[in-house]
VOGU-3710 file (C-alpha; in Angstrom, 3 decimals, decimal comma):
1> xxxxxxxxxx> 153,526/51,735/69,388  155,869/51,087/72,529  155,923/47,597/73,453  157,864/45,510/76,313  159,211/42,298/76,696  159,990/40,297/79,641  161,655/37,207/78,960  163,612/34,708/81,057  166,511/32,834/79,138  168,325/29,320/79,753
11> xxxxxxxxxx> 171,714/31,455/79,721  173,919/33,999/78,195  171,152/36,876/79,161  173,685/39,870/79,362  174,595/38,517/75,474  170,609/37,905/74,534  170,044/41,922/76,163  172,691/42,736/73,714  171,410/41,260/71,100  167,626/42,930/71,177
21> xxxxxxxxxx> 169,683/46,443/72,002  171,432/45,919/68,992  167,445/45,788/67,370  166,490/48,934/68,878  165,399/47,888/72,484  166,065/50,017/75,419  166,720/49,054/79,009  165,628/52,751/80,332  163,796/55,937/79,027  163,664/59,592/80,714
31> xxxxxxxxxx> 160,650/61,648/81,250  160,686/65,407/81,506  158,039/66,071/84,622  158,180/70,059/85,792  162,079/70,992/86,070  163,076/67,419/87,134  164,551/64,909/84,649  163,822/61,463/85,357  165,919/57,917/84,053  163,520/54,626/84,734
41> xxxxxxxxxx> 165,417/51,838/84,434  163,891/48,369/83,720  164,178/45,096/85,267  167,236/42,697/83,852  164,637/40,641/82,771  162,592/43,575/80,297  163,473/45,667/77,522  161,407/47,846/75,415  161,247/49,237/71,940  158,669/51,524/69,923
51> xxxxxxxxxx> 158,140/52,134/66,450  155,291/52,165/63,914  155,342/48,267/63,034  156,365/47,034/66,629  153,670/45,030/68,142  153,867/42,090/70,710  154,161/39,230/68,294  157,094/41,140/66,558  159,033/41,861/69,725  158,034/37,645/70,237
61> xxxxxxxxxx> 160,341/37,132/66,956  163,016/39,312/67,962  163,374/37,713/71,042  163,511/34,327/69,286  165,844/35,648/66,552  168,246/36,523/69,245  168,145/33,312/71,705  168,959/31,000/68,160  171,580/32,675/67,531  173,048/32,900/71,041
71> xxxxxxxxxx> 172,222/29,056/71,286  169,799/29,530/74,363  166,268/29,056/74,929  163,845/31,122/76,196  161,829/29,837/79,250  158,921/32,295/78,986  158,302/35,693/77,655  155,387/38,125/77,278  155,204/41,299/75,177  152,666/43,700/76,077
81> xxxxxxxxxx> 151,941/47,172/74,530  152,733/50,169/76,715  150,014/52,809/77,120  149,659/54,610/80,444  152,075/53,458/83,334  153,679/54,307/86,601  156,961/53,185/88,100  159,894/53,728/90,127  163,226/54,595/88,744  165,768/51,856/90,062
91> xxxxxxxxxx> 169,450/51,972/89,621  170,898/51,059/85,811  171,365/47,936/84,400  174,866/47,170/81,946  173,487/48,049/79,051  172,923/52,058/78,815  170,042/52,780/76,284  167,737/55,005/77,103  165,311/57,654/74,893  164,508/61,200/76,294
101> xxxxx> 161,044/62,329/75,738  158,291/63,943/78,216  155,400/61,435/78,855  152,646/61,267/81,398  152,627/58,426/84,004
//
């Protein structure tokens, strides 16, 4: 399942992104569409992750695993599960994760 979380943090946000990449979440993905290759980039403020036991709730705990530690709170959040989507690509944020795999918008 590939779920997404948007979160806004007291502080230390670069450090929380780093923490939930260090989990597994991405800040990007590519899409194969025809000949072109495509990198979306998320917003600062998202970050996504799939896997068989990923659901909302769990990407919930990881974000709260990762704002404890960092000593931060987290203002609001909301984890959704990713099915069919469309988007624009945007320029990269800092962190440089990304998964390559063809998908239909």
């Amino acid at each position: 399942m590939n779920v997404m979380i948007c979160f806004e943090v007291s502080g230390k946000q670069e450090q929380v992104r780093e923490q939930l990449a260090s989990m597994g979440y991405m800040s990007s993905w590519r899409i194969v569409r025809g000949r072109d290759e495509l990198t979306f980039n998320l917003p600062s403020t998202a970050m996504w992750r799939k896997g068989e036991n990923m659901s909302p709730a769990k990407a919930k705990e990881d974000l709260k695993k990762a704002t404890s530690q960092l000593k931060v709170k987290t203002l609001r959040a909301v984890a959704v599960v990713v099915g069919k989507w469309d988007g624009m690509t945007g320029d990269s944020q800092s962190i440089e994760s990304s998964v390559s795999e063809a998908a239909e918008a």
